[in-house]
DSSP file (Angstrom, degrees, kcal/mol; ACC not computed):
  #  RESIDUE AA STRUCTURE BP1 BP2  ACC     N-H-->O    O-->H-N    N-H-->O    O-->H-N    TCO  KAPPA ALPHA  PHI   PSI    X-CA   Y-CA   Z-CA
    1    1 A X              0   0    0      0, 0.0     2,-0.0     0, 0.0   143,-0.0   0.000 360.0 360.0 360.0 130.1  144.3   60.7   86.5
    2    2 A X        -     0   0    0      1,-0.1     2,-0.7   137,-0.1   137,-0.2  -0.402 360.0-114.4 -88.3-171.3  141.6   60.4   84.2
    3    3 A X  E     +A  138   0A   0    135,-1.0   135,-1.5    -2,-0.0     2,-0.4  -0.774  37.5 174.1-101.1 106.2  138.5   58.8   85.0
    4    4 A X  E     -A  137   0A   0     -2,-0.7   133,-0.2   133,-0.2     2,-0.1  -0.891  27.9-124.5-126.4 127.9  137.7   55.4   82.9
    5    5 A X        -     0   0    0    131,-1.4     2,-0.6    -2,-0.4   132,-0.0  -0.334  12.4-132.8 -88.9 163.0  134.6   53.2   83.7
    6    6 A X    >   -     0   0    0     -2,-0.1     3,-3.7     1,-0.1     2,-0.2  -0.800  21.5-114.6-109.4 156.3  134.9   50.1   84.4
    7    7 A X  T 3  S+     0   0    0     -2,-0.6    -1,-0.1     1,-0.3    -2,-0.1   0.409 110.0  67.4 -69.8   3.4  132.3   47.5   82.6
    8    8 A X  T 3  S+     0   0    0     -2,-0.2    -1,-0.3     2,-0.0     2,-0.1   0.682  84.6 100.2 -94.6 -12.9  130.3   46.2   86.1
    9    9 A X    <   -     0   0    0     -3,-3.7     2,-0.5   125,-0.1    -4,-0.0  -0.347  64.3-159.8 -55.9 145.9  129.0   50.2   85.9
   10   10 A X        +     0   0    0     -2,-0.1     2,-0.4   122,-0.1    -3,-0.0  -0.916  20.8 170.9-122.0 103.4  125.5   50.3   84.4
   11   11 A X        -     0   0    0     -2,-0.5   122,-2.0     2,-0.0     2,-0.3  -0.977  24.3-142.2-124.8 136.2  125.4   53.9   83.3
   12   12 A X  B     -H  132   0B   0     -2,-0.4     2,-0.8   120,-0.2   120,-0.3  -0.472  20.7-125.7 -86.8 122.0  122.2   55.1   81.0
   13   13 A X        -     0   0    0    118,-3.3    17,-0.1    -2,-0.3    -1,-0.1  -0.686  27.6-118.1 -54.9  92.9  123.1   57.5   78.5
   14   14 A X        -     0   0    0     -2,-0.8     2,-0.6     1,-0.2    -1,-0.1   0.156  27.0-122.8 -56.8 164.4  120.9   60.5   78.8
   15   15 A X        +     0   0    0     14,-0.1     2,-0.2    13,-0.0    -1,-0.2  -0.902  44.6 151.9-120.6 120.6  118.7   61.2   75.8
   16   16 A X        -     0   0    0     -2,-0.6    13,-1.4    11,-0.0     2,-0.3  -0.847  40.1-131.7-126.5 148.0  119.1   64.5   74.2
   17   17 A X  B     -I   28   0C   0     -2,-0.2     2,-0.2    11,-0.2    11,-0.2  -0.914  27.7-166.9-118.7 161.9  118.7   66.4   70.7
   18   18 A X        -     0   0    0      9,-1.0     2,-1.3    -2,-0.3    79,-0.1  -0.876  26.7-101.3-128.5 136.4  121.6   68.5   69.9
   19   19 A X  E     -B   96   0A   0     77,-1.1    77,-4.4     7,-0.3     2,-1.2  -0.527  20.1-145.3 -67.7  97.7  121.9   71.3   66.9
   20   20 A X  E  >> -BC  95  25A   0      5,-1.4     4,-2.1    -2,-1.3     5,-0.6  -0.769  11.5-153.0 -81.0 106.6  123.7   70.0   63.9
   21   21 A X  T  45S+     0   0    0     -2,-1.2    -1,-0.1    73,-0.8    61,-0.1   0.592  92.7  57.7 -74.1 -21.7  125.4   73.7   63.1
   22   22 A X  T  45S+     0   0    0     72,-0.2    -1,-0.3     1,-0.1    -2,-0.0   0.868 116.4  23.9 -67.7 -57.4  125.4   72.3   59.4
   23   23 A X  T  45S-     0   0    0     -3,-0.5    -2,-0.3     2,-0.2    -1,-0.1   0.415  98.6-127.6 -85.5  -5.8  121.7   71.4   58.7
   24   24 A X  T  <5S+     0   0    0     -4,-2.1    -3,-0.2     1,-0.2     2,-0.1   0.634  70.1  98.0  86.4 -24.5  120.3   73.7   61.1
   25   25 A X  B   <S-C   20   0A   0     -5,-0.6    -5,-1.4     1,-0.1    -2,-0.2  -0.498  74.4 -84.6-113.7-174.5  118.2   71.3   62.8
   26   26 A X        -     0   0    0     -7,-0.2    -7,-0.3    -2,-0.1     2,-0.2  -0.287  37.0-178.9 -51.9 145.9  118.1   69.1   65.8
   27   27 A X        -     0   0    0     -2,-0.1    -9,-1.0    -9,-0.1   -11,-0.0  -0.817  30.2-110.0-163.8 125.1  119.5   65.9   65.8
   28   28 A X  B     -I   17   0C   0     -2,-0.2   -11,-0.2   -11,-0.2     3,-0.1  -0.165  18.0-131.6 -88.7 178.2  119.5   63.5   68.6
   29   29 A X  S    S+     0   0    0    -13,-1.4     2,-0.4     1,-0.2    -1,-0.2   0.881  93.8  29.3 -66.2 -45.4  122.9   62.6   70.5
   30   30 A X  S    S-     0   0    0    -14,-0.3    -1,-0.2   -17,-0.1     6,-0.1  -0.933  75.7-136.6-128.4 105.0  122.3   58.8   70.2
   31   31 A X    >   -     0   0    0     -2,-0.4     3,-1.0     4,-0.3    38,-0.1  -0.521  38.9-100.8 -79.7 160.2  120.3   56.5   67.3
   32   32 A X  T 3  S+     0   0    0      1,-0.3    98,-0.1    -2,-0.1     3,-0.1  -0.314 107.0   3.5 -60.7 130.6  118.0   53.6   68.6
   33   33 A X  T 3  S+     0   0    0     96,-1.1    -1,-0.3     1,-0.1     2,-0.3   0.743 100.2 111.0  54.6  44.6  120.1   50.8   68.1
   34   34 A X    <   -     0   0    0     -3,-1.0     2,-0.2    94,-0.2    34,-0.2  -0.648  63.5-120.7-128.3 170.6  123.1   52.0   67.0
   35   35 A X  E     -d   68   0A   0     32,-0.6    34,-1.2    -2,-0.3     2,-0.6  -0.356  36.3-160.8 -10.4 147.7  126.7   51.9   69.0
   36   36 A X  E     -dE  69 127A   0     91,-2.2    91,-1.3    32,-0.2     2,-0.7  -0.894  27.6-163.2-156.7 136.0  128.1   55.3   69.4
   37   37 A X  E     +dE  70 126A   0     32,-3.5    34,-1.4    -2,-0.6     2,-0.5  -0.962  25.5 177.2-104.7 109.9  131.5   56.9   70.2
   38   38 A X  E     -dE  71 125A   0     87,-2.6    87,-3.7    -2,-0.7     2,-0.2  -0.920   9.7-167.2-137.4 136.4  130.6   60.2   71.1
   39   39 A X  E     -dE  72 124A   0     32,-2.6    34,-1.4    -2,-0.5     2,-0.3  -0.771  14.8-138.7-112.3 147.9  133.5   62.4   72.2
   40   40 A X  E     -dE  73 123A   0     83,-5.2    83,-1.1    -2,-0.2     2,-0.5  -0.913  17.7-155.6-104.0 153.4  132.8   65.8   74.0
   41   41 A X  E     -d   74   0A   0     32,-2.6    34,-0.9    -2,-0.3    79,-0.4  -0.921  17.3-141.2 -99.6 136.6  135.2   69.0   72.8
   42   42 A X  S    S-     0   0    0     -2,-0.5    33,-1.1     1,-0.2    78,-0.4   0.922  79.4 -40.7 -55.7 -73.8  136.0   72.2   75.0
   43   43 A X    >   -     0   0    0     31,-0.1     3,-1.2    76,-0.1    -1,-0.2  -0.999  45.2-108.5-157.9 145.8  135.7   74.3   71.9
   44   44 A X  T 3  S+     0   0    0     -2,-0.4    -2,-0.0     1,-0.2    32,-0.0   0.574 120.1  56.5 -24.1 -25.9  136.5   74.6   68.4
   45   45 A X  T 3  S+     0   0    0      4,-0.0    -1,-0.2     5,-0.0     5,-0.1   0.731  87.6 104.7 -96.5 -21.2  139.4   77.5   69.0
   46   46 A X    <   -     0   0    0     -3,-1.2    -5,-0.0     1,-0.2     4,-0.0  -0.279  57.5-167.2 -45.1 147.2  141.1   74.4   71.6
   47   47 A X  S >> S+     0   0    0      3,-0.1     4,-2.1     2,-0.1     3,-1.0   0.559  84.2  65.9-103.9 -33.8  144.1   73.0   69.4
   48   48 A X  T 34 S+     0   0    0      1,-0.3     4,-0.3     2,-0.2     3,-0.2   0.952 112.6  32.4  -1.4 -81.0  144.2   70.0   71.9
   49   49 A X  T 3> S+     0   0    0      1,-0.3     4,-1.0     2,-0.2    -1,-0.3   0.320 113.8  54.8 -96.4  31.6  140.9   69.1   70.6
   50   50 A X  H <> S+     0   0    0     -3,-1.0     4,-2.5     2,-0.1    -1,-0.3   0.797 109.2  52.4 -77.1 -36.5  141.2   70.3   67.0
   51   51 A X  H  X S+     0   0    0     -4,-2.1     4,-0.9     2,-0.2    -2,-0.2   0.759 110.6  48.9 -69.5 -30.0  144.4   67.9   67.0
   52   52 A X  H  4 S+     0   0    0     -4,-0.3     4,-0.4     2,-0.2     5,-0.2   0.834 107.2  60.7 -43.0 -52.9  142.0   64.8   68.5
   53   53 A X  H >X S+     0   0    0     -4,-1.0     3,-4.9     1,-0.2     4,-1.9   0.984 104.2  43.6 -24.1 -81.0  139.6   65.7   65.7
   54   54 A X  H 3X S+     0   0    0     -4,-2.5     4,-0.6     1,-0.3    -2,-0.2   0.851 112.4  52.9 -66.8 -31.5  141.9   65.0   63.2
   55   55 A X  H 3X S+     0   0    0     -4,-0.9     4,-0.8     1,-0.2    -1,-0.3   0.742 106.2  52.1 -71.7   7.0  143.0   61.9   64.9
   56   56 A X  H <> S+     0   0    0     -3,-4.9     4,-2.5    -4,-0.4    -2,-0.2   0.670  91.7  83.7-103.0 -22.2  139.3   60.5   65.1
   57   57 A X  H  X S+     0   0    0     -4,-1.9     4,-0.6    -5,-0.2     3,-0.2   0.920  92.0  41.7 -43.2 -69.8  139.0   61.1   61.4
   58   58 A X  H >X S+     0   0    0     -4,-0.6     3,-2.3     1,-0.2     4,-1.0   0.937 111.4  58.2 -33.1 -54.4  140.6   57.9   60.3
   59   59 A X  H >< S+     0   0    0     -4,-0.8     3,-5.2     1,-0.3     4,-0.3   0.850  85.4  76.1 -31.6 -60.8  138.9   56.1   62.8
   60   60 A X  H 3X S+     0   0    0     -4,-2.5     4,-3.0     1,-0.3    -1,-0.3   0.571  94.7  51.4 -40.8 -38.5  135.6   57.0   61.7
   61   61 A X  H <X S+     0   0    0     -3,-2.3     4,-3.2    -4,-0.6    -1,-0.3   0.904 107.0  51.9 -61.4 -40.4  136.0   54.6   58.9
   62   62 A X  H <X S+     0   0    0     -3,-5.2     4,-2.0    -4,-1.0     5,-0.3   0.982 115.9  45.9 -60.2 -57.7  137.0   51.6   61.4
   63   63 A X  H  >>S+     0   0    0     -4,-0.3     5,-2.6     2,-0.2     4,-0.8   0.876 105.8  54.5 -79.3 -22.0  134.0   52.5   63.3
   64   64 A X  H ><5S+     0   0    0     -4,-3.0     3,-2.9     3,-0.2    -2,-0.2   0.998 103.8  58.3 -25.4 -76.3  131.6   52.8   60.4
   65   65 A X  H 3<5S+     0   0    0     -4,-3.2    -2,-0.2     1,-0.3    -1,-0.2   0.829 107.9  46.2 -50.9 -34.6  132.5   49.4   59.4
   66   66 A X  H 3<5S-     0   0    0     -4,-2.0    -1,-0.3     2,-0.1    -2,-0.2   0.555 121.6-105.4 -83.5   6.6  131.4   47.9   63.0
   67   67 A X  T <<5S+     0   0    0     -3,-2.9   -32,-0.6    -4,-0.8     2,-0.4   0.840  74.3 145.6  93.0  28.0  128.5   49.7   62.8
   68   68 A X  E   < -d   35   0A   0     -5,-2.6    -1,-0.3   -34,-0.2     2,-0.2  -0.841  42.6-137.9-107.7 125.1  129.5   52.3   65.3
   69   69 A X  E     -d   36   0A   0    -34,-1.2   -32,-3.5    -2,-0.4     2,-0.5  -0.581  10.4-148.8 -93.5 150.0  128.3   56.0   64.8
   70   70 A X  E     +d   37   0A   0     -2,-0.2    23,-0.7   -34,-0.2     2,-0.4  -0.983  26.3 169.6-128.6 122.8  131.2   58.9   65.6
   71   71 A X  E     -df  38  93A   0    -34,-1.4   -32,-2.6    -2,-0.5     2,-0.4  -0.979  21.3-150.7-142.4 128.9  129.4   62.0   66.9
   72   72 A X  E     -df  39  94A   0     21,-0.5    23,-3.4    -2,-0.4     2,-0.4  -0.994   3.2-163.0-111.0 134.7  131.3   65.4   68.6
   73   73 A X  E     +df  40  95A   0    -34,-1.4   -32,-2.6    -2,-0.4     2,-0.5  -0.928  15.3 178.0-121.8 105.2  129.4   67.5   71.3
   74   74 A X  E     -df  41  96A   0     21,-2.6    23,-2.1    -2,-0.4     2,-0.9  -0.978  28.2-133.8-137.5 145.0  131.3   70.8   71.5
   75   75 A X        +     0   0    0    -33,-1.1     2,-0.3   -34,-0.9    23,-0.2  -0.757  66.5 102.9 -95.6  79.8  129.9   74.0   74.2
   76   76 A X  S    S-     0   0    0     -2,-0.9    21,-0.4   -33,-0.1     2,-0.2  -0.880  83.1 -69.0-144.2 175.0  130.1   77.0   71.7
   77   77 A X    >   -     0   0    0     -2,-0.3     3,-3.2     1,-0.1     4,-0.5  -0.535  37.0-132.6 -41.0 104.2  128.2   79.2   69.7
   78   78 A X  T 3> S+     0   0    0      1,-0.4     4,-2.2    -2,-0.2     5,-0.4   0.878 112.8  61.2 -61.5 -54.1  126.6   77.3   66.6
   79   79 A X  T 34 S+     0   0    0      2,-0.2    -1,-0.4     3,-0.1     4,-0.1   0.595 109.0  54.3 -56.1 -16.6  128.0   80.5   64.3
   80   80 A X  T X> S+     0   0    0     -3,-3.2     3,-1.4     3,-0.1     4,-0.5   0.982 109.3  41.8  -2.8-116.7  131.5   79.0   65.8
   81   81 A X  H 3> S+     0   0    0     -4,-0.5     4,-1.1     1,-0.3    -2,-0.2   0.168 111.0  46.7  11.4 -65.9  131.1   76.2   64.9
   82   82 A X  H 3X S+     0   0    0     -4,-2.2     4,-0.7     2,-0.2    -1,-0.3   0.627 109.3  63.8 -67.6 -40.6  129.8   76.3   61.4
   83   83 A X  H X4 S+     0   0    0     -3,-1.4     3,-2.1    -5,-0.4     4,-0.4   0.998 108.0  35.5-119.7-103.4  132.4   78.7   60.9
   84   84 A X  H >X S+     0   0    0     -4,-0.5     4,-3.6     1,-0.3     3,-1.2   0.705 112.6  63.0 -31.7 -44.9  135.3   76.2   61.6
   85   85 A X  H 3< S+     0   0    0     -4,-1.1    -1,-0.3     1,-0.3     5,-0.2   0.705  94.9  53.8 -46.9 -36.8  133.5   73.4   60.0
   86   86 A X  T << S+     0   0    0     -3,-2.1    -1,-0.3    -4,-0.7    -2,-0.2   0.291 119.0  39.4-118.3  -9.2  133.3   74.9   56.4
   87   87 A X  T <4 S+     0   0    0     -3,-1.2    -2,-0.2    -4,-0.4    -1,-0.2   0.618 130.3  34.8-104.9 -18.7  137.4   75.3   56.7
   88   88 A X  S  < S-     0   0    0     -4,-3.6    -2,-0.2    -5,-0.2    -3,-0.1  -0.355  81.6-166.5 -99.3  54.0  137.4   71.9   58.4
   89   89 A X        -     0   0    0     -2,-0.1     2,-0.3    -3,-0.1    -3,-0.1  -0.037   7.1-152.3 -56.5 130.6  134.8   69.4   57.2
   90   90 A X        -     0   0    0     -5,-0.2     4,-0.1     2,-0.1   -36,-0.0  -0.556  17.5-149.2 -69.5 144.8  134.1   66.4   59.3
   91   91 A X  S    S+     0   0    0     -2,-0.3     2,-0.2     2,-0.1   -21,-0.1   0.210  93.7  57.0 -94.8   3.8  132.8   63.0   57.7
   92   92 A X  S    S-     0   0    0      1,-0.1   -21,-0.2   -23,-0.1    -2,-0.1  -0.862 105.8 -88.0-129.1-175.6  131.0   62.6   61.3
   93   93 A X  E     - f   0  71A   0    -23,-0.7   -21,-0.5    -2,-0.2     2,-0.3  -0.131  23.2-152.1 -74.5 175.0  128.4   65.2   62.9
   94   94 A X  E     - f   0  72A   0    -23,-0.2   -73,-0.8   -75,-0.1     2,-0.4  -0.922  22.5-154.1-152.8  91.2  129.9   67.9   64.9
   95   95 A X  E     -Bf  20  73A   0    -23,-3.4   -21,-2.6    -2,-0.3   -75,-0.2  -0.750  13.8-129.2-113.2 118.2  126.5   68.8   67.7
   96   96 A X  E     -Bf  19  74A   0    -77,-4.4   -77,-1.1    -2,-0.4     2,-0.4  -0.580  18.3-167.8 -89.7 150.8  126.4   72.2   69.2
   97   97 A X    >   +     0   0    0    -23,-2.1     3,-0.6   -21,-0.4    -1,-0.1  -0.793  30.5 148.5-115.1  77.9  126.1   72.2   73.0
   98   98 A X  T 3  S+     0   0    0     -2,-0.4    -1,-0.2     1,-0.2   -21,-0.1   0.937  77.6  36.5 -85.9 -32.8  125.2   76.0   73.3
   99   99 A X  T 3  S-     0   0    0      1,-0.0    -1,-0.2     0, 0.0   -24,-0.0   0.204 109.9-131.2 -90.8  20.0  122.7   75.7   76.7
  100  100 A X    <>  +     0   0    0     -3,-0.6     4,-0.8     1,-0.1     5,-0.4   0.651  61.7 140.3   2.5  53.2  125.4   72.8   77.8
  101  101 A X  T  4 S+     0   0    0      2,-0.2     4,-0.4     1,-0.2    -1,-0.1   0.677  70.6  45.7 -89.7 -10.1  122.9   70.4   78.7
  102  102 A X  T  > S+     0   0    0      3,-0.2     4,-4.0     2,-0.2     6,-0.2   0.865 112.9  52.6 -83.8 -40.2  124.7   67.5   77.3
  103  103 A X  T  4>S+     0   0    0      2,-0.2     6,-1.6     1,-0.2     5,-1.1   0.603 117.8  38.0 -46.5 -29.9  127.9   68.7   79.0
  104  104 A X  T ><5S+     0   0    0     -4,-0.8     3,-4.7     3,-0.3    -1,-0.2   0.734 109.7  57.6-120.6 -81.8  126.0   68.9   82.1
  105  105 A X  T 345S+     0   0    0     -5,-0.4    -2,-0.2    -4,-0.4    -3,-0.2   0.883 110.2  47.9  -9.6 -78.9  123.9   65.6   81.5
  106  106 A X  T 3<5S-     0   0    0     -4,-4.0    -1,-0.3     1,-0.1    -3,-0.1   0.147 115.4-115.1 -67.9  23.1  127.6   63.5   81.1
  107  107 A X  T < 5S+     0   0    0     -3,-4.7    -3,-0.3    -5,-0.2    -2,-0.2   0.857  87.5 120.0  64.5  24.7  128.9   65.2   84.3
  108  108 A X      < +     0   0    0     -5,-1.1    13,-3.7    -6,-0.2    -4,-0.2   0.575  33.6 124.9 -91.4 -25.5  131.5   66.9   81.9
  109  109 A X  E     -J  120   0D   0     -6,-1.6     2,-0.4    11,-0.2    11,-0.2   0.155  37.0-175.1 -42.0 136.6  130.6   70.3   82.6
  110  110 A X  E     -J  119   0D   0      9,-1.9     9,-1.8     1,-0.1     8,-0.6  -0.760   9.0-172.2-142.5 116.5  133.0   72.6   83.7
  111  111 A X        -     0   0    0     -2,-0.4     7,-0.3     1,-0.3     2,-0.2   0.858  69.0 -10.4 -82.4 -34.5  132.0   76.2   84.6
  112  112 A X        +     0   0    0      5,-0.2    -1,-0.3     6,-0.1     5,-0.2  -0.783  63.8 146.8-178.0 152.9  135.4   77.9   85.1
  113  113 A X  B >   -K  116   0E   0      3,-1.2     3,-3.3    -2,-0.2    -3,-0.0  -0.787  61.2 -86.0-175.2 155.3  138.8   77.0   85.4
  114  114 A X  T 3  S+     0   0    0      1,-0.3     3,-0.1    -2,-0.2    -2,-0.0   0.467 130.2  45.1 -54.7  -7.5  142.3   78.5   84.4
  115  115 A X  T 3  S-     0   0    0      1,-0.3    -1,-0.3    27,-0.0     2,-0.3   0.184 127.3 -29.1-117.4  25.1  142.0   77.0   80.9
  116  116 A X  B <   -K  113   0E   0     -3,-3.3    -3,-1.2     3,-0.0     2,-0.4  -0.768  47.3-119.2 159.4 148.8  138.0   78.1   80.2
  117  117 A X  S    S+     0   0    0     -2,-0.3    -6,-0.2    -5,-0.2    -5,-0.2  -0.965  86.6   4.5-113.7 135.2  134.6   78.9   81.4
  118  118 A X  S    S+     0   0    0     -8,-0.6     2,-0.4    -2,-0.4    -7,-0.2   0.916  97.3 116.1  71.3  23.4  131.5   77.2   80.6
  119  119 A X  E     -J  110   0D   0     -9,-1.8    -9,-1.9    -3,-0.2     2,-0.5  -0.779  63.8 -75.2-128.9-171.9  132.9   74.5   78.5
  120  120 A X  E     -J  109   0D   0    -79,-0.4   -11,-0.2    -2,-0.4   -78,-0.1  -0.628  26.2-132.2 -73.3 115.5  133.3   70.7   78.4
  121  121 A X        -     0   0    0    -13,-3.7     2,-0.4    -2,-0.5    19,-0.1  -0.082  49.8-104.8 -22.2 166.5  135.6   68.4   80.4
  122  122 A X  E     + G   0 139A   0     17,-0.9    17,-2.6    19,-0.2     2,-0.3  -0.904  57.4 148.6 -96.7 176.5  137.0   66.2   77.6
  123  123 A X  E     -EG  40 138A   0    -83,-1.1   -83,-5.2    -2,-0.4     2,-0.4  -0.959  40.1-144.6 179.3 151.9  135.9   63.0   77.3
  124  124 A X  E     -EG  39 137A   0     13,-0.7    13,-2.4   -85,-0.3     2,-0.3  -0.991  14.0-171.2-148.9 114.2  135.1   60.2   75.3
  125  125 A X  E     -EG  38 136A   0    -87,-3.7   -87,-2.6    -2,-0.4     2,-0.6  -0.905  10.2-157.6-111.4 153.3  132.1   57.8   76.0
  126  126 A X  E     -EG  37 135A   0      9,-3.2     9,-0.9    -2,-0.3     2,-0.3  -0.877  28.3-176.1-101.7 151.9  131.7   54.5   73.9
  127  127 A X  E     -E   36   0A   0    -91,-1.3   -91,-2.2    -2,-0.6     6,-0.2  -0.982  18.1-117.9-142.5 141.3  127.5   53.3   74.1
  128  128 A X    >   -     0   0    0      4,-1.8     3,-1.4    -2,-0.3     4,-0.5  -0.396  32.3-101.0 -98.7-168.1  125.6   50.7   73.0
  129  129 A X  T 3  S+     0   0    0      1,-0.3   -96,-1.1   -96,-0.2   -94,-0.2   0.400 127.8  53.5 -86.6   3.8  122.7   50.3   70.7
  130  130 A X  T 3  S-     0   0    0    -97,-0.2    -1,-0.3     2,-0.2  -117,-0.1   0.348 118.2-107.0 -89.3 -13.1  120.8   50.2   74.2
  131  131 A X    <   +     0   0    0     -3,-1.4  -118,-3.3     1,-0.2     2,-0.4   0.872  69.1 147.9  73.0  29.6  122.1   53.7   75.8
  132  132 A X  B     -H   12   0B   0     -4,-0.5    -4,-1.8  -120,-0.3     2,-1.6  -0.935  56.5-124.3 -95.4 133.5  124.5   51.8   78.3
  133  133 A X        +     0   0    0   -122,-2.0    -6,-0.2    -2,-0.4    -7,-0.1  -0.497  35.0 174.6 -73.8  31.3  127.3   53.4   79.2
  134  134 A X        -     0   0    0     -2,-1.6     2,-0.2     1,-0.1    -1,-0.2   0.543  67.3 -20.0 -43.9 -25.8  129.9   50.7   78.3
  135  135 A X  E     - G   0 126A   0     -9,-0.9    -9,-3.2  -129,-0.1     2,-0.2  -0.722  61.0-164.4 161.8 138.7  133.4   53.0   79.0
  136  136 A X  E     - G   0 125A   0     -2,-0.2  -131,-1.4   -11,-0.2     2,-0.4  -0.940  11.6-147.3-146.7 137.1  133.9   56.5   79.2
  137  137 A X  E     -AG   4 124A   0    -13,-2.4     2,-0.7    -2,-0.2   -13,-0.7  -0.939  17.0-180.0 -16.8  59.2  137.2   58.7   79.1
  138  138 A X  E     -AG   3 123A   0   -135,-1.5  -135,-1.0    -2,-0.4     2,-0.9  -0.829  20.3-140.6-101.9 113.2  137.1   61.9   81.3
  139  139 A X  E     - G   0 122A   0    -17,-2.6   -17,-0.9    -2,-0.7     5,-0.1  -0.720  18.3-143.3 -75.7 102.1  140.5   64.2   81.2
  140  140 A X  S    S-     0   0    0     -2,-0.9     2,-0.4   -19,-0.1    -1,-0.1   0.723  85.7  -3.9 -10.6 -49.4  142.2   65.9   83.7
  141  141 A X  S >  S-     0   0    0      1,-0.1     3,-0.6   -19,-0.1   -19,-0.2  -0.871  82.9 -78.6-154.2-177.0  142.9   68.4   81.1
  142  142 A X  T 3  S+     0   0    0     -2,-0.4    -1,-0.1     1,-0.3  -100,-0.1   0.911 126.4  44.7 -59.7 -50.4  142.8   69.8   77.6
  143  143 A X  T 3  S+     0   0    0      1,-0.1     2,-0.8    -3,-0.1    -1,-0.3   0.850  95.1  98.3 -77.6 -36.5  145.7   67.6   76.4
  144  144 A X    <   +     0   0    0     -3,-0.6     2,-0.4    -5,-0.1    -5,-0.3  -0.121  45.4 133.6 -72.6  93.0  144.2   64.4   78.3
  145  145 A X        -     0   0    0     -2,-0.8     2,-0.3    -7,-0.1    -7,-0.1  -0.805  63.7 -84.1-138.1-169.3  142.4   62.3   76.1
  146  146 A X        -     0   0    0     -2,-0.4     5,-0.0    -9,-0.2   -23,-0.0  -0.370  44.1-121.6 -87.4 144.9  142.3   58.6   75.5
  147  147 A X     >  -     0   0    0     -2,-0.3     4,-1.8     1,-0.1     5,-0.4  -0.339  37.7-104.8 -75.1 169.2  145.4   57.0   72.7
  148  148 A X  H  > S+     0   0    0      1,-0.2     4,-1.3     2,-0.2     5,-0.2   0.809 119.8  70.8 -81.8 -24.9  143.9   55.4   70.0
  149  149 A X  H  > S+     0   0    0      2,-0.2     4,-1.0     1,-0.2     5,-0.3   0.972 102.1  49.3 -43.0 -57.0  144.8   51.9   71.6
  150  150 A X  H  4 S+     0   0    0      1,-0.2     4,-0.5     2,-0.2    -2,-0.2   0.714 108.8  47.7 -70.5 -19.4  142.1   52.7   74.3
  151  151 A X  H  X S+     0   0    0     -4,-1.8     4,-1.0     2,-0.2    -1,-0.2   0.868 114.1  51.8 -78.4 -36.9  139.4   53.6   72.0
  152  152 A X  H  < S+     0   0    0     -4,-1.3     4,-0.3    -5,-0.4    -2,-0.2   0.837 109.2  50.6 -63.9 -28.7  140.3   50.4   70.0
  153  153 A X  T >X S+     0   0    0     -4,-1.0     3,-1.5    -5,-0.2     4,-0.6   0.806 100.5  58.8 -93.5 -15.9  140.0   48.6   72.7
  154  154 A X  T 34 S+     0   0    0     -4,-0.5     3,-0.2    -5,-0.3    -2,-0.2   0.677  87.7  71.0 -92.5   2.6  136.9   49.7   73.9
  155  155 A X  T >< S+     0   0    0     -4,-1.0     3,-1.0    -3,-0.2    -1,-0.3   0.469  84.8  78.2 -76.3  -4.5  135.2   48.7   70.9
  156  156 A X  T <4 S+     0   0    0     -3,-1.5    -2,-0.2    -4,-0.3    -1,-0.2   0.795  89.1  59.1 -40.6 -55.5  136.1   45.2   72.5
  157  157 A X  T 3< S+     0   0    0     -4,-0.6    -1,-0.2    -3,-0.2    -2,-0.1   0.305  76.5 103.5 -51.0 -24.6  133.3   45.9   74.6
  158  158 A X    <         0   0    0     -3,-1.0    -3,-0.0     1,-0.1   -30,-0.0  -0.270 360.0 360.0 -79.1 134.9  130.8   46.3   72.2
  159  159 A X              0   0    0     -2,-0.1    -1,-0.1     0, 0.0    -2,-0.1   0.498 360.0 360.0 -77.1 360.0  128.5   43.1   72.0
């Protein structure tokens, strides 16, 4: 069953920069005062979460308009990455987790299991423009991620 929080947690969003595999730089996980959906992915080669990808795409527009930033944290190799990107462009960032410290950070980490070593649970946190933890998604398994109802609804949440 996955793990979904419920809104009397108060959990802080760690503060992090992440490698945008596109520019090259750093870039951090969260902006001062923004909303954020930020979903984590095992790995680029996953077809689970390439097939989430492509549903989050549309979103991206829904959450744009409430002023909500759409960020992916995925535990591979930036040359990966980059690599996938440039036959699959995103319209949100794509953040390489190569040392997994965000993976690790969200408790997402998973170091080995029958489907991977060293990658990310998945999981989907919503945050506010404060770095509170408003409702987070963690999945039992590759397939297990939240329906687009639950993300919708957990922009409900948003103040």
């Amino acid at each position: 069953m996955p793990q979904v929080a419920t809104p009397t947690q108060t959990l802080l969003a760690p503060q992090l920069s992440l490698l945008d595999s596109l520019t090259e730089s750093e870039r951090p996980l969260l902006r001062p005062g923004r909303p954020t959906l930020l979903t984590f992915l095992r790995g680029t080669w996953c077809s689970s979460c390439q097939t989430f990808v492509q549903r989050l795409v549309p979103l991206h527009e829904t959450l744009q308009a409430r002023g909500v930033d759409l960020v992916g944290v995925v535990c591979q190799g930036r040359h990966w990455v980059r690599s996938w990107l440039n036959l699959n462009p995103l319209p949100f960032p794509l953040l390489v987790d190569e040392q997994r410290a965000a993976a690790k950070a969200f408790d997402v980490y998973k170091a080995l299991g029958l489907d991977g070593i060293h990658i990310a649970r998945p999981a989907t946190f919503l945050i506010d423009g404060e770095g509170r933890v408003l409702w987070r998604y963690v999945g039992d398994h590759k397939d297990d991620r939240p329906a687009d109802e639950g993300l919708l609804a957990a922009l409900e949440r948003l103040p």
